[in-house]
C-alpha positions as CSV (number, residue, x, y, z in Angstrom):
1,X,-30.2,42.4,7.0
2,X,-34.1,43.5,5.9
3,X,-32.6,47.0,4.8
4,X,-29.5,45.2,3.0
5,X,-32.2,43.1,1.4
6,X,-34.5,46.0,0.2
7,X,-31.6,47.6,-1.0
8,X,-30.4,44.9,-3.3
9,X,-34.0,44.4,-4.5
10,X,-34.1,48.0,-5.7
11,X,-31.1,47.3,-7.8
12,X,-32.7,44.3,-9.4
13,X,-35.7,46.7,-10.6
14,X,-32.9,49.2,-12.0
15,X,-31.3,46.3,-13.7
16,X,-34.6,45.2,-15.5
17,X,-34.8,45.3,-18.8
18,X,-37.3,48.7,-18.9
19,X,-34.8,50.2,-16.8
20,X,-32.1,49.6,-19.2
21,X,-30.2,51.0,-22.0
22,X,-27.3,50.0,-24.1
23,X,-25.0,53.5,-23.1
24,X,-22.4,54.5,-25.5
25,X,-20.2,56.6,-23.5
26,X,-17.0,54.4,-23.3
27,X,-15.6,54.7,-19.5
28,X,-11.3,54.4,-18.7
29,X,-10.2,50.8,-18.7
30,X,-9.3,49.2,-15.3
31,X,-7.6,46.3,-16.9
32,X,-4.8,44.7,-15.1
33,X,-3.0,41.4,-15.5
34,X,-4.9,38.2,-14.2
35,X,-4.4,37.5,-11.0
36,X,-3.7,34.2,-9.3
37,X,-7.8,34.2,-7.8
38,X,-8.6,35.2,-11.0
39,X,-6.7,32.0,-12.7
40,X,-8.1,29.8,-10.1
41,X,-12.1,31.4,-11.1
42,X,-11.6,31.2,-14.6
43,X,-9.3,28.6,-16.0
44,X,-10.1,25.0,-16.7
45,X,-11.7,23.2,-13.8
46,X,-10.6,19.3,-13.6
47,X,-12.1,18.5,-10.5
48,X,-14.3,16.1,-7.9
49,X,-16.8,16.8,-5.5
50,X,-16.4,16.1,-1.9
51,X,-19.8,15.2,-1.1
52,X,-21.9,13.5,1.6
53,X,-19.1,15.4,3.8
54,X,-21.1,18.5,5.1
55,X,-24.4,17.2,3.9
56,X,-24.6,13.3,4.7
57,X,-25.6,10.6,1.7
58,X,-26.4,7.4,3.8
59,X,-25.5,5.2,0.4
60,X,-21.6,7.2,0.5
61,X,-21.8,7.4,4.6
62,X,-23.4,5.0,6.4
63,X,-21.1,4.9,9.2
64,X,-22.2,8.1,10.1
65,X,-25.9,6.8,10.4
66,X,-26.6,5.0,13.7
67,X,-28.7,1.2,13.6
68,X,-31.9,1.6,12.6
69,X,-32.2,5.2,11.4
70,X,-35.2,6.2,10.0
71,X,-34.3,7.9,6.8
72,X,-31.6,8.6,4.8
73,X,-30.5,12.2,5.4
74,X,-28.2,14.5,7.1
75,X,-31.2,15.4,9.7
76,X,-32.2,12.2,10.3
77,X,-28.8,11.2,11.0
78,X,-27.8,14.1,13.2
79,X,-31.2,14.0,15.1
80,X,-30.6,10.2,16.0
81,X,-27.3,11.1,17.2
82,X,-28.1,13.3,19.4
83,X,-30.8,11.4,20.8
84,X,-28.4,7.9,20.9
85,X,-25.7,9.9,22.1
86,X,-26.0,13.4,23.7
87,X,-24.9,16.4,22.3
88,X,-21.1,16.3,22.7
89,X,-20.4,13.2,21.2
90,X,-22.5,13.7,18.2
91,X,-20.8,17.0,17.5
92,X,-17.3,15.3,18.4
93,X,-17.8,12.5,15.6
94,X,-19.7,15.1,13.0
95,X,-16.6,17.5,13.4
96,X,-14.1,14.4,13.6
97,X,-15.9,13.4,10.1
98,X,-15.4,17.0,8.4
99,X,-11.5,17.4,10.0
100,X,-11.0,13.7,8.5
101,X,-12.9,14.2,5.1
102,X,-9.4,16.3,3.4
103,X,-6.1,15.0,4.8
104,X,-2.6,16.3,3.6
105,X,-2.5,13.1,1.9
106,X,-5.6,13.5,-0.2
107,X,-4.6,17.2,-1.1
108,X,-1.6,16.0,-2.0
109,X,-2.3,13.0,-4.6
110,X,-5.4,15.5,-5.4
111,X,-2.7,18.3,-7.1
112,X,0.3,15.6,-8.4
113,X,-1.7,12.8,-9.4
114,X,-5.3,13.5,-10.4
115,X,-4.3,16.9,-11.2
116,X,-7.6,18.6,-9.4
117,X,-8.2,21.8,-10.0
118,X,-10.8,22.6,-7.9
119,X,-13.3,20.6,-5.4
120,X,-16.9,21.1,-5.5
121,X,-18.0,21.0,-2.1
122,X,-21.4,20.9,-1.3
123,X,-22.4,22.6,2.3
124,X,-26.4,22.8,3.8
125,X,-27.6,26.7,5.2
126,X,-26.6,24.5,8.5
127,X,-23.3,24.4,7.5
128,X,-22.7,28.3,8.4
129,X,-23.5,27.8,12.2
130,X,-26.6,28.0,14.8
131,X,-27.9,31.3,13.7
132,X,-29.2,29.9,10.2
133,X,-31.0,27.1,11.9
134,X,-33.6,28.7,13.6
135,X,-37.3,28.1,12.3
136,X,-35.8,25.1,10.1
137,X,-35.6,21.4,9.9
138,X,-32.4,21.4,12.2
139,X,-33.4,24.2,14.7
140,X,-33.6,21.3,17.6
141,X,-29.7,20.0,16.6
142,X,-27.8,23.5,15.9
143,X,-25.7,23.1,18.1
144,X,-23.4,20.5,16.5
145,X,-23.2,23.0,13.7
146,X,-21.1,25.6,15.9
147,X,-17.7,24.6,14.0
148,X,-18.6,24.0,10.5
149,X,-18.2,26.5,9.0
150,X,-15.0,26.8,10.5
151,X,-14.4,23.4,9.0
152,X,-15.5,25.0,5.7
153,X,-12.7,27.6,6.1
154,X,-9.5,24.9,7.2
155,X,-10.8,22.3,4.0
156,X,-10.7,25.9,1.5
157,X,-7.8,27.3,3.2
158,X,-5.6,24.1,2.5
159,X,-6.7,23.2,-0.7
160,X,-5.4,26.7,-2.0
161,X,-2.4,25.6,-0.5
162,X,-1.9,23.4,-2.5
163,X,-3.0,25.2,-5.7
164,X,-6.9,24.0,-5.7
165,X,-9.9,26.1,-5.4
166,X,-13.0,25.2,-3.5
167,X,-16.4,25.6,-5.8
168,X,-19.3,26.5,-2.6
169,X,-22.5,24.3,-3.4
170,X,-25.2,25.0,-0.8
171,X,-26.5,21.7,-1.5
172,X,-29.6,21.9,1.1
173,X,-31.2,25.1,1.2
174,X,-34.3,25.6,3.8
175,X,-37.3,23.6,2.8
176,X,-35.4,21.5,0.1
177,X,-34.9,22.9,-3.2
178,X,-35.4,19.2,-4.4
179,X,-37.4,16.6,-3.2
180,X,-34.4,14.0,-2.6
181,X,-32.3,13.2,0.5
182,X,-29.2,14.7,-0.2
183,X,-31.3,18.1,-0.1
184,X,-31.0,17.9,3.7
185,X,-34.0,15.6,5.0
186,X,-36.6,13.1,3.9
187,X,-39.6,15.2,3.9
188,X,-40.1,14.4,0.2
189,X,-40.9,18.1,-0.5
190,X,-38.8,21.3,-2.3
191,X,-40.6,23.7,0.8
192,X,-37.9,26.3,-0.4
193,X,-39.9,27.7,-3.6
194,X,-42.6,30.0,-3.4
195,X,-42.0,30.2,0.7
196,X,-40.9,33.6,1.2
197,X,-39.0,32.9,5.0
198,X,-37.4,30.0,3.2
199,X,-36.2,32.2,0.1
200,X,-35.2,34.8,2.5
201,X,-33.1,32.5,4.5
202,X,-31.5,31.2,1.6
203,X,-30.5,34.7,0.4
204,X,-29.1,35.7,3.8
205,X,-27.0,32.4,3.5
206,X,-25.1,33.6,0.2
207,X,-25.1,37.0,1.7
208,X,-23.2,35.6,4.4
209,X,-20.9,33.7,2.4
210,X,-20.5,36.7,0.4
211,X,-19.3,38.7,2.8
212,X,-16.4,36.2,4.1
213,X,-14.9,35.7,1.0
214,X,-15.1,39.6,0.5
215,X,-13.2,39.6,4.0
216,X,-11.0,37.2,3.2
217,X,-12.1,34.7,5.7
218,X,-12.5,31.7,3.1
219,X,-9.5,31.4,0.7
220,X,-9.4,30.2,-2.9
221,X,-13.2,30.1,-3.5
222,X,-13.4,30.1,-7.5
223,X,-17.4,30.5,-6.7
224,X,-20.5,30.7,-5.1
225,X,-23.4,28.3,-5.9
226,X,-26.6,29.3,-5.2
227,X,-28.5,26.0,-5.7
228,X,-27.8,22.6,-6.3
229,X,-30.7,20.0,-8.8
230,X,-33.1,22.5,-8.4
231,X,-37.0,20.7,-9.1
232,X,-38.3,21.0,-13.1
233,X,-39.8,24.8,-12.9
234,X,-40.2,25.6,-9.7
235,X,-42.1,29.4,-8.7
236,X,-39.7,32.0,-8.8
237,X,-36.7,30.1,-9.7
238,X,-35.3,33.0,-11.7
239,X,-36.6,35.8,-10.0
240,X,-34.7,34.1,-6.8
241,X,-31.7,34.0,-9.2
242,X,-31.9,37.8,-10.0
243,X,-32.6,38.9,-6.0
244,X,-29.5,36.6,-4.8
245,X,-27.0,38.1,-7.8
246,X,-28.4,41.7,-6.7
247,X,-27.7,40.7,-3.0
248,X,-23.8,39.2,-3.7
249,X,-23.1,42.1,-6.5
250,X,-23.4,44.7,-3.5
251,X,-21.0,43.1,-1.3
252,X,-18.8,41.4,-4.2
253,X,-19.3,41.8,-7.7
254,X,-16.7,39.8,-8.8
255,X,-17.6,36.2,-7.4
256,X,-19.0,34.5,-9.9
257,X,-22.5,32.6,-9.5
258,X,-23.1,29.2,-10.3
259,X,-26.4,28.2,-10.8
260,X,-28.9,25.3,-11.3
261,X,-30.3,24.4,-14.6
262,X,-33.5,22.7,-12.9
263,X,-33.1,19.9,-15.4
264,X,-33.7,22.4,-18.3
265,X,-30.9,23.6,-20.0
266,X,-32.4,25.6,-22.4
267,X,-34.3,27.5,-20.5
268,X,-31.3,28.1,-18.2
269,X,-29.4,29.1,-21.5
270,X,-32.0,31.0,-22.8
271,X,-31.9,33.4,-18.8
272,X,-28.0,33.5,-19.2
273,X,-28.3,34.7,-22.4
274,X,-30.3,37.8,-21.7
275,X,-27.5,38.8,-19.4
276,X,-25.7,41.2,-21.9
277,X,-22.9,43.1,-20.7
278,X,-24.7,46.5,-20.1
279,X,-28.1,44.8,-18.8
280,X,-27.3,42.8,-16.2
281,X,-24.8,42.7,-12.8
282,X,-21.5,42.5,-13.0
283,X,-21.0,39.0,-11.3
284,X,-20.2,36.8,-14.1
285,X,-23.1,33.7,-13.9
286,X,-22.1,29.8,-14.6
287,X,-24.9,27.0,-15.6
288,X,-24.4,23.9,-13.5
289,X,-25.7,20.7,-15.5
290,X,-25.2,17.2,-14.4
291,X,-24.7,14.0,-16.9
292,X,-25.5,10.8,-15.7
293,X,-26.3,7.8,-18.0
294,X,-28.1,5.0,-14.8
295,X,-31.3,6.5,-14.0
296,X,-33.7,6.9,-16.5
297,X,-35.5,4.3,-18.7
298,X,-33.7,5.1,-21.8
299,X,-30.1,5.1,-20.5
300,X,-31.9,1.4,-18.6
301,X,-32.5,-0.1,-22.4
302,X,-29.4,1.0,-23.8
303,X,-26.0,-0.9,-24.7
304,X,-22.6,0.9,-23.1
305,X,-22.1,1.7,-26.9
306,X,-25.6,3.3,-27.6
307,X,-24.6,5.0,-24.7
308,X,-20.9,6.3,-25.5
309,X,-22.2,7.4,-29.0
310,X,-24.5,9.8,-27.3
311,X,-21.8,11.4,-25.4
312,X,-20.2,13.0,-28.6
313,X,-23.8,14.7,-29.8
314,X,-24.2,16.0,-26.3
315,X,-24.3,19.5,-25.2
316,X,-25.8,20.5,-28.9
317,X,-27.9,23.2,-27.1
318,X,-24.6,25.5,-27.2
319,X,-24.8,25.9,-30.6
320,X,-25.1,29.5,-31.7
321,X,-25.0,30.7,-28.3
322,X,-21.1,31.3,-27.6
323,X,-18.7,33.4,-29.5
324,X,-20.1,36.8,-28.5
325,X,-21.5,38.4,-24.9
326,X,-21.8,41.5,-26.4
327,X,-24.9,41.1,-27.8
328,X,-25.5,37.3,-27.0
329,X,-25.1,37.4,-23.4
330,X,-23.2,34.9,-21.0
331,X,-23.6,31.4,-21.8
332,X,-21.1,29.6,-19.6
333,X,-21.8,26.1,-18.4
334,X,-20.0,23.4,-16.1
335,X,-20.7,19.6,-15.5
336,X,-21.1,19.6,-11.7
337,X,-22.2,16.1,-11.8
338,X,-20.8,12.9,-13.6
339,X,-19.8,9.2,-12.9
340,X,-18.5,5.9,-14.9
341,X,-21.8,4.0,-13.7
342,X,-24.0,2.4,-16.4
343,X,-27.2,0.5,-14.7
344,X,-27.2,-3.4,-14.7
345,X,-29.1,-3.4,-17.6
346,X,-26.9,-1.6,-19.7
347,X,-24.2,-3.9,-19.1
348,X,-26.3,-7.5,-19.8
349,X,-26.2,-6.4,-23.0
350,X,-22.0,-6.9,-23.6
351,X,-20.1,-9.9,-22.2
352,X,-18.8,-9.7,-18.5
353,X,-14.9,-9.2,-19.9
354,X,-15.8,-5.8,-22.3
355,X,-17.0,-4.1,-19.4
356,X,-13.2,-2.7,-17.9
357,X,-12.5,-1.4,-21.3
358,X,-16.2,0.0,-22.4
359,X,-16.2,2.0,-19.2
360,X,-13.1,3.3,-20.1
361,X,-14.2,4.4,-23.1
362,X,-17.2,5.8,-21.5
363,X,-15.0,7.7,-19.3
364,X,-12.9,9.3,-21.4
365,X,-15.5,9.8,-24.0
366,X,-17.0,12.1,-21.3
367,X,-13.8,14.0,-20.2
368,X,-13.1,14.6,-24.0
369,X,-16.6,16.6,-24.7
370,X,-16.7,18.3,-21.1
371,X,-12.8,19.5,-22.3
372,X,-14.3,20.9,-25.5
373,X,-17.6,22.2,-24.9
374,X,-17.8,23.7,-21.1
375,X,-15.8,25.4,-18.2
376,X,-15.3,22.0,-16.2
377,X,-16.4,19.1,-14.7
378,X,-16.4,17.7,-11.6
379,X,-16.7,14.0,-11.2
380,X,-19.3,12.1,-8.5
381,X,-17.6,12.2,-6.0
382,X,-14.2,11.3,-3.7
383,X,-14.9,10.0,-0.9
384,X,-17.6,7.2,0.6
385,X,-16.7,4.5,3.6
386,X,-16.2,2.2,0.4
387,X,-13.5,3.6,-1.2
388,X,-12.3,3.6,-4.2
389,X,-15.5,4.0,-4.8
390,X,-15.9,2.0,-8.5
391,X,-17.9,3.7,-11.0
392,X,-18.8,6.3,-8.5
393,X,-15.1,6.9,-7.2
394,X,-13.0,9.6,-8.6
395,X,-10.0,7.9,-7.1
396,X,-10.6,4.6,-8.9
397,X,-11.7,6.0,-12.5
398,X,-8.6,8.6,-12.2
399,X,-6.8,5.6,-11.0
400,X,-7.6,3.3,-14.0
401,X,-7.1,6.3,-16.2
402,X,-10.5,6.6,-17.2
403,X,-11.4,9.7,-16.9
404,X,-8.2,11.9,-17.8
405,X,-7.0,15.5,-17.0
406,X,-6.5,18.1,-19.8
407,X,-3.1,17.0,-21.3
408,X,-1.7,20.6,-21.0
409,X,-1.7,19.5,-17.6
410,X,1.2,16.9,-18.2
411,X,3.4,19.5,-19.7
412,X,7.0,19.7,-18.2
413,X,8.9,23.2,-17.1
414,X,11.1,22.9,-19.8
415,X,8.4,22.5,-22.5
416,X,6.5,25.4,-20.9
417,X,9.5,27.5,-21.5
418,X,10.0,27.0,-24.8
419,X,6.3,27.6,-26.0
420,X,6.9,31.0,-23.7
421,X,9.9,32.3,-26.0
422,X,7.9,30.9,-28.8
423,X,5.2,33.0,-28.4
424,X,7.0,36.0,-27.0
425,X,9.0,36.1,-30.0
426,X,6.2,35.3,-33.0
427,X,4.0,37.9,-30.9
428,X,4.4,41.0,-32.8
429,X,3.7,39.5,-36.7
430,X,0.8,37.4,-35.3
431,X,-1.0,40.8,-34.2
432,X,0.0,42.5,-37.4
433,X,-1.0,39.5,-39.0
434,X,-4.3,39.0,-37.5
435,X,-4.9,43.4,-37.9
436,X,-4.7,42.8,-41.7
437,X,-6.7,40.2,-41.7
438,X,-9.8,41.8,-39.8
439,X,-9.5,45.1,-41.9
440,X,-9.0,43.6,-45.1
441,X,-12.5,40.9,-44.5
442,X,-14.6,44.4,-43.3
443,X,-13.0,46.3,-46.5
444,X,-14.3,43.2,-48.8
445,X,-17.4,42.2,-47.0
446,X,-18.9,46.0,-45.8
447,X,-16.8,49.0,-48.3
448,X,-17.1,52.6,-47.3
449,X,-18.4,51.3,-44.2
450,X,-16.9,53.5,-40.8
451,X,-15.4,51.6,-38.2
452,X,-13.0,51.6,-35.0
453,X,-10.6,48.6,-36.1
454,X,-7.8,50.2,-33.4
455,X,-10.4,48.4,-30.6
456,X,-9.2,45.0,-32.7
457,X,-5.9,45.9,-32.5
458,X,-6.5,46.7,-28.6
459,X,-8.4,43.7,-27.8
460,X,-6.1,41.4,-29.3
461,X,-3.5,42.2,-27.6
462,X,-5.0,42.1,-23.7
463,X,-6.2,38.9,-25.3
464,X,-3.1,37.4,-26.2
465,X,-1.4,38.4,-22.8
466,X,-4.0,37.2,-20.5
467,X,-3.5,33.4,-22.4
468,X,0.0,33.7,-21.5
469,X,-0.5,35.0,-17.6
470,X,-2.8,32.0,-17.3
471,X,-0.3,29.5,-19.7
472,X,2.6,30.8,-17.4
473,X,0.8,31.4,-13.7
474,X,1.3,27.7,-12.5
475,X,4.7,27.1,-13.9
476,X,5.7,30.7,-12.2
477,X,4.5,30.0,-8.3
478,X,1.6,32.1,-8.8
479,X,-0.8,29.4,-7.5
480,X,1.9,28.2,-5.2
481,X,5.1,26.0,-4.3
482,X,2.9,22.8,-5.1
483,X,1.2,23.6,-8.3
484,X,4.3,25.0,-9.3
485,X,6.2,21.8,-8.4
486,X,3.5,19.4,-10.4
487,X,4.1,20.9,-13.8
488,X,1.2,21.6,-16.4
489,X,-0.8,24.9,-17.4
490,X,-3.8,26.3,-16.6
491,X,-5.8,27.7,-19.4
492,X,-8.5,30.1,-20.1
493,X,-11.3,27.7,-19.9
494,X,-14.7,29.4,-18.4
495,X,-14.0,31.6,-21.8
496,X,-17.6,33.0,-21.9
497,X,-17.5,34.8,-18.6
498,X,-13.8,35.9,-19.1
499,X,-14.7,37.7,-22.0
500,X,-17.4,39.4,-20.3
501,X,-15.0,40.3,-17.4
502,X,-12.6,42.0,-20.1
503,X,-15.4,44.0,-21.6
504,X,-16.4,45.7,-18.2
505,X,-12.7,46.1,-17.3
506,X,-11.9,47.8,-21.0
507,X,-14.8,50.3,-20.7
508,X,-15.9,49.6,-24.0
509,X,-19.6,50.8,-24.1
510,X,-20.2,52.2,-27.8
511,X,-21.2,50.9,-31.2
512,X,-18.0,49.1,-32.1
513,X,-17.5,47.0,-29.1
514,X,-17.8,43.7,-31.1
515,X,-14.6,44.7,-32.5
516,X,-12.8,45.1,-29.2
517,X,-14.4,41.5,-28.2
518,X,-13.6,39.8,-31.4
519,X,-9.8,41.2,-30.7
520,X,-9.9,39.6,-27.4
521,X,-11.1,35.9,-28.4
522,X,-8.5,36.2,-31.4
523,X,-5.9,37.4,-29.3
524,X,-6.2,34.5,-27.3
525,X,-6.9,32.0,-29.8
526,X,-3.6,33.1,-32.0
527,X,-1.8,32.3,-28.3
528,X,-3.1,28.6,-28.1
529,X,-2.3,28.0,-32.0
530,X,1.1,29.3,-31.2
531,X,1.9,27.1,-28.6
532,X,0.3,24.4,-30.1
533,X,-2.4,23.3,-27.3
């Protein structure tokens, strides 16, 4: 593992910005239709998490906490245990509660009714088994971890089953990479940052993971995040970032990497955007960033519509920043973490009988701009001993219909069809049409000017194709009998990072790239105006 580690380090120093150069040798393409694990990585994600399963909440789980517990995390419940109970029957109840957390039932309702995508499902270094516990927190209870991460593998394995990827949040890293319970323990300290065996540990833990998805061990995983609510600028956040992409690129450089925004977006925007296609790793790198409207003072002294009229100015930072990875970087984000709650004080300030329909209108105001402005969302969170949940409970909000699915999700085999001969047959004068159009605005806007406009040509047209393997992978029994058998489409959603992927794939290196790119995004955009979604 030390020599795998050194060996990924010395990549990172050759990826550096001094060690880097824009080349301009263009290489063969390697690009090939999408692939079903390629739809489930980069299409729309409509999903929940399924937390306080493999890293206990207390407030979501208390049944899992025996009397008079003396703190509110997974370590203090498990230690307690063990002391209460022996070893065998705490690790009989903790694997009863992960076999328990996912039944056929909830998978089903997941893919026909809430129309899930994919489940967030945050895990602790724990998670993978007695070997990553030693010289930690749970060192003295490890051994009620020996089937977890087998338990990891059954929840991913069905899921894809039913057409639903698994997003892998190691939400408790060693040492905490917050200071709040659902980090792993109460200690009330972020001991991962700046501690070198606690850093190393971490890394070893996405190495691991790594390498079983690589093996194909864990099934369906649309990607691999690193960190969860990481603490405002801690040491060596990015430089952890860099090692950890260096690590996973050597054993799989197609996973993508989701990452914490530590509670500043911009500067996680401004990292990601430094990540231009021939300067960085090939793993393609998502921003998590989590909404909520409860917690602070302001949300506190506002009014549920002071609140809802924020939601549509939100996410302004992107501005600028998308449109272009060759030359702007990767700037890909997803809401990892939202909810329908509004503190108490929020809602004194309407009458008791607005508030069903204002948190409706909260909801949906909130699954409207994540559906415009990132890769997905995943609601906070599925399941608790209280279920539905209320303004917590995906269940109950998707339930009430207040926080809604993409409606391409609703569409009907029949309606799919026709938009499929539609767009087959208007193909071929919508990429003349669009050829025209991009050499006639150069001709006005640069004259006499050289350029490549056959990588336009080029680019729109893998563009256009890979909308319709995603608009027509579901429908087909690509993703499988039960996605298949629910309707709706998938579409090219994590756009950013997809466009990146193409670039690598088409070898494109030299001067005129850009135009290959801007082929791409209008191939693909001339596709969804076709079929009119």
């Amino acid at each position: 593992m030390k020599k795998f580690l050194a060996k990924a380090k010395s990549t990172l120093q050759e990826n550096s910005p001094q060690h880097n150069f824009q080349p301009q040798q263009s290489l063969p393409s390697t690009i090939a239709p999408p692939d079903p694990t390629e739809v489930l990585r980069y299409r729309y994600h409509h999903g929940t998490n399924l937390g306080s399963i493999f890293v206990l909440e207390q407030w979501l789980h208390g049944s899992m906490f025996p009397p008079n517990t003396g703190g509110s995390s997974e370590c203090d419940a498990v230690y307690n245990s063990l002391h209460l109970n022996g070893l065998e029957a705490t690790r009989q109840k903790w694997e009863q509660h992960w076999r328990s957390a996912l039944t056929d039932g909830d998978l089903d309702w997941l893919a026909k009714e809430a129309r899930c995508t994919s489940i967030r499902l945050p895990i602790g270094y724990f998670t993978l088994g007695p070997d990553f516990c030693h010289g930690t927190a749970f060192a003295g209870v490890k051994d009620v971890y020996v089937n977890a991460w087998a338990a990891v593998k059954d929840i991913a394995r069905r899921a894809r089953s039913y057409g639903i990827g698994i997003l892998l949040d190691f939400h408790a890293l060693p040492g905490g990479a917050n200071k709040q319970d659902h980090s792993g323990t109460c200690s009330g300290k972020a001991e991962l940052w700046g501690n070198r065996h606690n850093l190393d540990l971490a890394t070893r833990c996405m190495v691991f993971a790594a390498q079983e998805i690589r093996a194909g061990n864990l099934e369906g995983i649309i990607g691999l995040q690193v960190v969860n609510e990481a603490i405002w600028d801690p040491k060596g956040l990015y430089d952890w970032y860099d090692e950890v992409i260096a690590a996973v690129s050597h054993i799989d450089d197609s996973i993508p990497i989701y990452i914490s925004d530590g509670w500043d977006l911009n500067r996680a925007l401004a990292w990601t955007s430094g990540r231009t296609v021939s300067r960085s790793a090939r793993n393609p790198v998502v921003i998590d960033h989590h909404k909520y409207y409860t917690f602070s003072d302001e949300d506190r002294s506002q009014s549920p519509h002071q609140i809802i009229g924020r939601i549509y100015n939100e996410l302004g930072q992107l501005d600028g920043k998308t449109g272009t990875v060759w030359d702007k970087g990767e700037v890909e984000i997803i809401i990892g973490e939202y909810s329908c709650v509004l503190d108490g004080k929020t809602w004194s300030q309407v009458p008791a009988e607005e508030k069903d329909g204002l948190t409706q209108h909260f909801g949906r105001a909130q699954s409207q701009k994540w559906q415009e402005r990132t890769g997905g969302s995943y609601f906070w969170t599925y399941k608790m001993d209280w279920m539905d949940g209320g303004g917590w409970g995906f269940a109950e909000q998707t339930k009430k219909g207040n926080i809604l699915p993409p409606a391409t999700m609703r569409l009907s085999s029949g309606e799919i069809h026709q938009k499929m001969q539609v767009a087959q047959d208007r193909r071929q004068d919508l990429a003349t049409g669009a050829l025209r159009s991009h050499e006639e605005y150069w001709n006005r806007t640069a004259p006499g000017q050289r350029f490549q406009h056959e990588l336009y040509w080029d680019g729109w047209n893998v563009g256009y194709s890979d909308a319709q393997a995603f608009f027509a992978m579901r429908n087909s029994g690509g993703l499988g009998h039960v996605a298949s058998s629910c309707g709706g489409i998938d579409k090219i959603g994590c756009l950013e990072i997809w466009a990146k992927k193409r670039i690598l794939e088409s070898g494109q290196r030299g001067e005129f790239t850009w135009e290959w790119e801007q082929g791409l995004r209008g191939g693909i955009s001339a596709f969804y105006q076709c079929v009119g979604i």
